[in-house]
C-alpha positions in Angstrom: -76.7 -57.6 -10.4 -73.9 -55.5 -10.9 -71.2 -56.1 -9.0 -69.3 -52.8 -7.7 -64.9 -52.7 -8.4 -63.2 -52.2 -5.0 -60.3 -50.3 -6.4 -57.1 -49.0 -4.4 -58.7 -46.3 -1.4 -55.8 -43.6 -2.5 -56.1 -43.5 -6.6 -59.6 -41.8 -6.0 -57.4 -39.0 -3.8 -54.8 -38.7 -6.6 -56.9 -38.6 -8.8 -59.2 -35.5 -7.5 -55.9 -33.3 -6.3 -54.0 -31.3 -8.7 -50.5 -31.8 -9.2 -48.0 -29.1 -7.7 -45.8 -28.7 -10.7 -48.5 -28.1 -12.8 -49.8 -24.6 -13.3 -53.5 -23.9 -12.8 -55.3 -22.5 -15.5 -56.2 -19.8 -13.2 -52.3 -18.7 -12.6 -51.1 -16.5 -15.5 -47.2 -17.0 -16.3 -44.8 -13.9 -17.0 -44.7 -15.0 -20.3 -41.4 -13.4 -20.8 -37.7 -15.0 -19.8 -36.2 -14.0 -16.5 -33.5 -11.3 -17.9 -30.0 -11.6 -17.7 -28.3 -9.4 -14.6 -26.4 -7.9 -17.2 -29.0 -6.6 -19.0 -31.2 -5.2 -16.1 -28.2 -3.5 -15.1 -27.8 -1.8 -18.6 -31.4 -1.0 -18.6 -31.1 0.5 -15.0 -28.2 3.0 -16.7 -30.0 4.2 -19.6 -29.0 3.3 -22.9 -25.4 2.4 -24.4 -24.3 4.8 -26.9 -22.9 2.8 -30.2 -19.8 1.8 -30.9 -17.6 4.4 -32.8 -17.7 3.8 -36.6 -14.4 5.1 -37.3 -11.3 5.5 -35.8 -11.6 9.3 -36.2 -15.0 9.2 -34.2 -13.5 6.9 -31.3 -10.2 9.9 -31.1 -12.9 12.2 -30.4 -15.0 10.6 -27.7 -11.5 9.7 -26.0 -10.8 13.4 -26.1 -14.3 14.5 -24.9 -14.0 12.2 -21.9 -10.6 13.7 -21.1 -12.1 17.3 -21.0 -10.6 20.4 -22.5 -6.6 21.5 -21.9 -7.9 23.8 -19.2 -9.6 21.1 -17.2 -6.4 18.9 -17.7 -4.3 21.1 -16.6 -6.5 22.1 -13.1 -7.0 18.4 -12.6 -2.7 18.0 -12.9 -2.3 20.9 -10.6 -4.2 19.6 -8.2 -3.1 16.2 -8.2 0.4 18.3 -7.6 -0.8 20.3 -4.9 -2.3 17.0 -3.2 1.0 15.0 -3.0 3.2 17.9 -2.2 0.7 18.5 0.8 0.9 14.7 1.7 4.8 14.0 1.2 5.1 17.3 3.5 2.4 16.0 6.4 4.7 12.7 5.9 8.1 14.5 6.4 6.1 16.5 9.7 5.6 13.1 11.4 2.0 12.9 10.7 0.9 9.5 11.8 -2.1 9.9 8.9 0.4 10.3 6.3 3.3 8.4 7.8 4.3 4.9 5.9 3.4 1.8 7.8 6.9 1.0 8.8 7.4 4.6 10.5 3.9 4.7 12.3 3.6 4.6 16.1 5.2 6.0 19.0 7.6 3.5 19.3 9.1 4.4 15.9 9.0 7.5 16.5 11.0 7.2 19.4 13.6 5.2 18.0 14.2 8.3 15.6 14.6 10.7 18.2 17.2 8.3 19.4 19.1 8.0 16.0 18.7 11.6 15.4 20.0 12.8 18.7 23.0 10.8 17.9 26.6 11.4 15.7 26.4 8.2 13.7 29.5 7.2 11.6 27.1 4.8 10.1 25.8 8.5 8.0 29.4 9.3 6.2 29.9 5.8 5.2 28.2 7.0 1.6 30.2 10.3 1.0 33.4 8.5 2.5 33.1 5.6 -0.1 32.3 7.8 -2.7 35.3 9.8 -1.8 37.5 6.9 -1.6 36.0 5.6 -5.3 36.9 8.9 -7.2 40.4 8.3 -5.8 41.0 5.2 -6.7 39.6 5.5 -10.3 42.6 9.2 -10.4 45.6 7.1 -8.9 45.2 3.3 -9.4 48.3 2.8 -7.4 46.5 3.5 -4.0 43.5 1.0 -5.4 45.0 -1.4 -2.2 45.1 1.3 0.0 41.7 2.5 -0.7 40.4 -1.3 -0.4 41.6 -1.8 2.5 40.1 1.5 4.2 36.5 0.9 2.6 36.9 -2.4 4.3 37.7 -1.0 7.7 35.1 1.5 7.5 32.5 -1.2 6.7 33.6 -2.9 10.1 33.1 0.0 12.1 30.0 0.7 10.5 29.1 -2.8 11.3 29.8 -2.6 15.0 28.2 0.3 15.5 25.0 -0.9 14.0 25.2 -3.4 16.5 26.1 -1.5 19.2 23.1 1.1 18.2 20.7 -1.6 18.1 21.5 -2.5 21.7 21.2 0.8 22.8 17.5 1.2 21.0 16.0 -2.3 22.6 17.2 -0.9 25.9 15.6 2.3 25.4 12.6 1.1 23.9 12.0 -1.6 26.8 12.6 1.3 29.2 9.9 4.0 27.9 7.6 1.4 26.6 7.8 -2.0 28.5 4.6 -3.7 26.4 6.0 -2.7 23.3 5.6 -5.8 21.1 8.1 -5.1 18.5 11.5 -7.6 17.6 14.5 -6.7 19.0 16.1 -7.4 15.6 12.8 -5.4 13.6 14.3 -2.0 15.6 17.6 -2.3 15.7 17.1 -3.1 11.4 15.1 0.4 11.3 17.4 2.4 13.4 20.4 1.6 11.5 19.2 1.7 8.4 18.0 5.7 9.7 21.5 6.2 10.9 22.6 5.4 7.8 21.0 7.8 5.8 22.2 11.7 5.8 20.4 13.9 8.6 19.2 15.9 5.8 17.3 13.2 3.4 16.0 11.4 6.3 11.8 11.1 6.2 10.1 11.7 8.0 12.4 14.8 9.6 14.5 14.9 12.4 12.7 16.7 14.9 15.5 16.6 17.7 18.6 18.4 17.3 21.9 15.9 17.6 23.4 15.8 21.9 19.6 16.8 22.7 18.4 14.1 25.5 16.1 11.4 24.7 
């Protein structure tokens, strides 16, 4: 009589089911490689044209790609024509155009301030320049001319400060949530005061004793 084996209840299971990481013969692979993103990229372009053979060959694909003098010259002329436009919306006030440190309405009034204004602060330049070409004709008044420089630096000083006062006070005034630095403005208005009413940017666009 033949005696039946009692083997374990789960190896029948594992046996009968298929394992998961092996394909089915009924599931038909790519049979190709995954491609590279690099190269489905190229094949979504088109093709690559060769490399240039000689240098003579690579002078004239740089030349085709720049276009002919004609084109050059439109494209130069309009690149011109763009940044004359923009430097003369920036020098308008145009808050598009303006640079970060001159945008808002607090800026702007703290221009209108130091534009309405005589500021000795705007000769110190053509004064020192003056008092340079002087000394350098007569080196005998080199003291002389030291020691005005030097005084004209100290009132140029004090009325920075005294300008910057002014400004905070203003500013706090006409716009009481302003979050700017006290210091941050009275910086930019006398480094505006500085400059001659004519190179200033963007323009003055009060006339000086006008009320601000």
């Amino acid at each position: 009589m033949k005696l039946l084996r009692r083997g374990n209840p789960g190896e029948s299971d594992q046996a009968t089911q298929p394992d998961p990481a092996t394909p089915s013969a009924g599931t038909a692979g790519k049979g190709r490689p995954t491609p590279k993103r690099r190269e489905a990229e190229s094949r979504r372009r088109g093709p690559v044209a060769p490399a240039p053979m000689t240098g003579k060959e690579a002078r004239a694909r740089r030349k085709a790609a720049r276009g002919t003098k004609e084109e050059r010259r439109k494209a130069s002329a309009a690149r011109r024509e763009a940044s004359a436009e923009r430097r003369a919306r920036m020098l308008a006030g145009d808050q598009k155009y303006l640079l970060a440190r001159d945008q808002g309405p607090v800026r702007a009034f703290v221009r209108d301030i130091v534009d309405a204004r005589r500021n000795l602060a705007g000769l110190f330049m053509p004064i020192a320049l003056g008092m340079i070409m002087t000394m350098f004709l007569s080196p005998q008044i080199q003291s002389i001319v030291s020691l005005a420089m030097f005084v004209l630096l100290l009132f140029m000083i004090i009325e920075g400060v005294v300008l910057g006062r002014i400004v905070n006070n203003k500013v706090r005034q006409r716009f009481p949530d302003a979050t700017d630095r006290p210091f941050s403005l009275g910086w930019y208005a006398f480094v505006r005061a500085t400059q001659l009413r004519r190179m200033r940017a963007p323009k003055p666009r009060v006339q000086r004793g006008a009320a601000v």
